[in-house]
Steps between C-alpha positions, in 0.01 A plus 500: 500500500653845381492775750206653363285241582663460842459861545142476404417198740614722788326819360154597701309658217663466145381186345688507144784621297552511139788636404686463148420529140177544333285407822285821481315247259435313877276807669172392393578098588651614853187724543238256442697245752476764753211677430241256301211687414608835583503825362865685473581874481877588359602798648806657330648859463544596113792372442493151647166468335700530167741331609312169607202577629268496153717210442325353818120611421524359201601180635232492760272610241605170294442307759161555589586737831227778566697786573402883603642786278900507589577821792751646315723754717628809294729701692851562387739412760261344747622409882303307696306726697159510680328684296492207262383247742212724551418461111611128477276430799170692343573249194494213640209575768269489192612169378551157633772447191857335669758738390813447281760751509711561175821674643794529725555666856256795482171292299611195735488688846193692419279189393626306773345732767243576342393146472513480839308744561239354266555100715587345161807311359716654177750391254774639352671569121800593569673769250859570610739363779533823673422373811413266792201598613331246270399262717590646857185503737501892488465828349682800476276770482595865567186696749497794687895609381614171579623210336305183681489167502146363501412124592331325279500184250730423225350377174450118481626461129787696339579464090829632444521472118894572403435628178311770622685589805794529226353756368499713822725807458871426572502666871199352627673152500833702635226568778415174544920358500512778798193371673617170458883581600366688845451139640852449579527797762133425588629130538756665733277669689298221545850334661584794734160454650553157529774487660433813766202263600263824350305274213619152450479411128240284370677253331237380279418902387916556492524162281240651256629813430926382537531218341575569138538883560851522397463297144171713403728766574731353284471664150444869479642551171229232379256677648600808342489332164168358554612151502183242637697279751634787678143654496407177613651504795453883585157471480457195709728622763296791557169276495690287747561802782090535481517172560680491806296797638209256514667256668667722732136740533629705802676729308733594186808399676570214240529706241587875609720643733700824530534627166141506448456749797684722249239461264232524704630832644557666165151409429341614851703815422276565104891512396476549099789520255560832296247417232246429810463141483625259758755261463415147434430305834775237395720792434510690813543079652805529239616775737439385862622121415857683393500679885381233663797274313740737578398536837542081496852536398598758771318252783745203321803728544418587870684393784208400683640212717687828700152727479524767799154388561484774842586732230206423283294517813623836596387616193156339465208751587303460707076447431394871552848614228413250241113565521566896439736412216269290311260809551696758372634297214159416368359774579461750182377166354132373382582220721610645892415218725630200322879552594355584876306152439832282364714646711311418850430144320890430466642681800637222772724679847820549555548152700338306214725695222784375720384162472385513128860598421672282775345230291576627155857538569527138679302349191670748259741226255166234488303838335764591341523225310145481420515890333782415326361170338177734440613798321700639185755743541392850419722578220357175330175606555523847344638339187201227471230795576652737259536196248141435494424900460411564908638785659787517693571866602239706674452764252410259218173532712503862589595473806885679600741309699403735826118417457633146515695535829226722660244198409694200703428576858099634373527151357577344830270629672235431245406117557555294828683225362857462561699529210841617451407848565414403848819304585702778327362751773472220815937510464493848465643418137297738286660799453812338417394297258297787334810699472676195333213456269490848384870588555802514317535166340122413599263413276345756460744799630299788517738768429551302126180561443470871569841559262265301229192761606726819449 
């Protein structure tokens, strides 16, 4: 059994995967095994409908399936944002029809809510692998200025047709490489929590997501030539972290860690690019997984066995300091409360950071190990992500190397799981490896930059 089908048998809500050549021909046959004798809406924005989705009415059309007129979306440059799960939800509250959304990350998340909302199942034509949000048990929806994360089902069928997802536009699948790639350091996170006794991993969830990563990482260059295999694999790896986050339904953990806090700060913070439209969601990943790799190779090079661990207690804050920094640091935002929120959720006393690091030190050549056998050197890693056409410098994205620095500790204190942001500031760490990062010889020195600027 491949590990699709494992993945599947451990997966709480997807039912089936198609994924290869030609099986967009399969969407009627898998909709009549699911849904005999029902109705089907395709919901689409204008250009996935081009793209596949008249491709799919037609099919259902062939095959006997009722369907209600398609609910075509025609913004240019559409987020997923409330105000369209409003409209999606009037839709479908006059019709009993099971959805089928024709799309990627923004059709995909706003469907999947709003087929919760409306206590019926979904399905899902895939049109790019540009992310892995797929088949995760969530969606990522901004409301009220901020970028949330809304529980709810993932679809139980997903066609993934590689001849059309080949004909997604060049960065979209560089999005997708970068989505894919930020489950090394989010692999790495996963093993810092482990072994600080913060989240054990889920082996079964870890297993899901791991195993294979590094081969479907394997051949940017294919991807950027549009070769199948390699497309293959991309898109499968991304299905598989969806996967995982049904089988692991607590939270993301499996498949995110710290470099999507950068993401999901840039979008809590409406940040838009010169010509006013955001960067791609794998992009800004492209981005954080670079820091957070960087940051993995500065931990490696650490002399933690000799930590001054009283030192890193000294300079630990205490409840009252940290709770009026994550104030004033959010504060100017759409969002106030939530670093207040994360910051309370992760705080532990100055006896139990003591301990936490006694431990990590004592234990430090077992993790050690473990990070080492889990990640990819960060020079490597710019070379694969700027060989499949990702980003690898800030401003690619809009964003100048300062913007980047000020963003790490907002990051931080943005979500309550320990990454390594968390352990970066726990050994009192972060400042020095911030001025290595963006310093002369970093990788991304910020004074090179402003020479380039002037």
């Amino acid at each position: 059994m491949d590990k699709v089908a494992l993945a599947l048998k451990s997966a709480s809500q997807t039912k089936e995967l198609l994924a290869g050549k030609g099986v967009i021909t399969e969407t009627a046959s898998v909709f009549n095994r699911m849904y005999p004798g029902q109705k089907a809406i395709i919901i689409a924005d204008k250009t996935t409908f081009e793209v596949a989705g008249n491709t799919v009415r037609r099919l259902l059309e062939k095959s006997g399936i009722k369907q209600e007129d398609c609910y075509t979306f025609d913004e240019r440059d559409m987020h997923a944002e409330w105000k369209y799960i409003e409209r999606l939800d009037e839709r479908l509250s006059g019709t009993d029809a099971i959805p089928v959304a024709v799309g990627s990350g923004t059709v995909n998340d706003l469907v999947k809510l709003s087929a919760t909302h409306a206590q019926r199942p979904y399905m899902t034509v895939a049109t790019a692998a540009s992310m892995d949000g797929y088949t995760s048990y969530g969606a990522s929806i901004t409301k009220d200025g901020a970028k949330q994360t809304f529980s709810c089902k993932a679809p139980e069928a997903v066609i993934a047709d590689l001849d059309v997802i080949a004909t997604a536009p060049a960065e979209m699948t560089a999005g997708g490489y970068a989505d894919l790639f930020a489950k090394i350091p989010a692999g790495a996170d996963w093993i810092l929590a482990d072994a600080l006794n913060i989240e054990p991993i889920d082996e079964p969830a870890f297993s899901i997501v791991q195993d294979g990563l590094h081969d479907a990482l394997g051949d940017p260059a294919g991807l950027r030539k549009g070769d199948l295999h390699a497309l293959k694999q991309l898109t499968e790896g991304l299905m598989l972290g969806g996967f995982a986050m049904q089988a692991y339904p607590r939270s993301s953990r499996p498949a995110s860690g710290a470099e999507h806090q950068f993401s999901h700060l840039w979008d809590m913070e409406n940040f838009v690019m010169k010509n006013g439209m955001a960067p791609s969601h794998g992009f800004k990943v492209s981005i954080g997984t670079l820091v957070s790799i960087a940051f993995y190779e500065l931990l490696l090079n650490s002399d933690i066995k000799n930590l001054d661990i009283e030192r890193c207690v000294r300079a630990w804050p205490v409840l009252a300091d940290a709770e009026s920094k994550a104030i004033e640091l959010f504060k100017d935002t759409g969002f106030p409360a939530i670093g207040l929120t994360e910051t309370r959720a992760k705080y532990i006393t100055h006896q139990e950071l003591r301990q936490q690091l006694t431990g990590f030190r004592d234990t430090w050549e077992t993790t050690q190990k473990r990070l080492q056998n889990q990640l990819i050197p960060v020079n490597e890693a710019v070379e694969r992500l700027k060989t499949v056409g990702a980003p690898v410098t800030p401003e690619q994205i809009g964003i100048s190397r300062q913007k980047l620095r000020d963003s790490i500790i907002p990051a931080q204190h943005l979500r309550r799981r320990f990454t390594i942001l968390d352990i970066a500031v726990r050994t009192d760490l972060i400042d020095e490896w911030m001025n290595t990062l963006f310093g002369k010889g970093g990788l991304w020195d910020i004074r090179e930059e402003r020479i380039i600027l002037q």
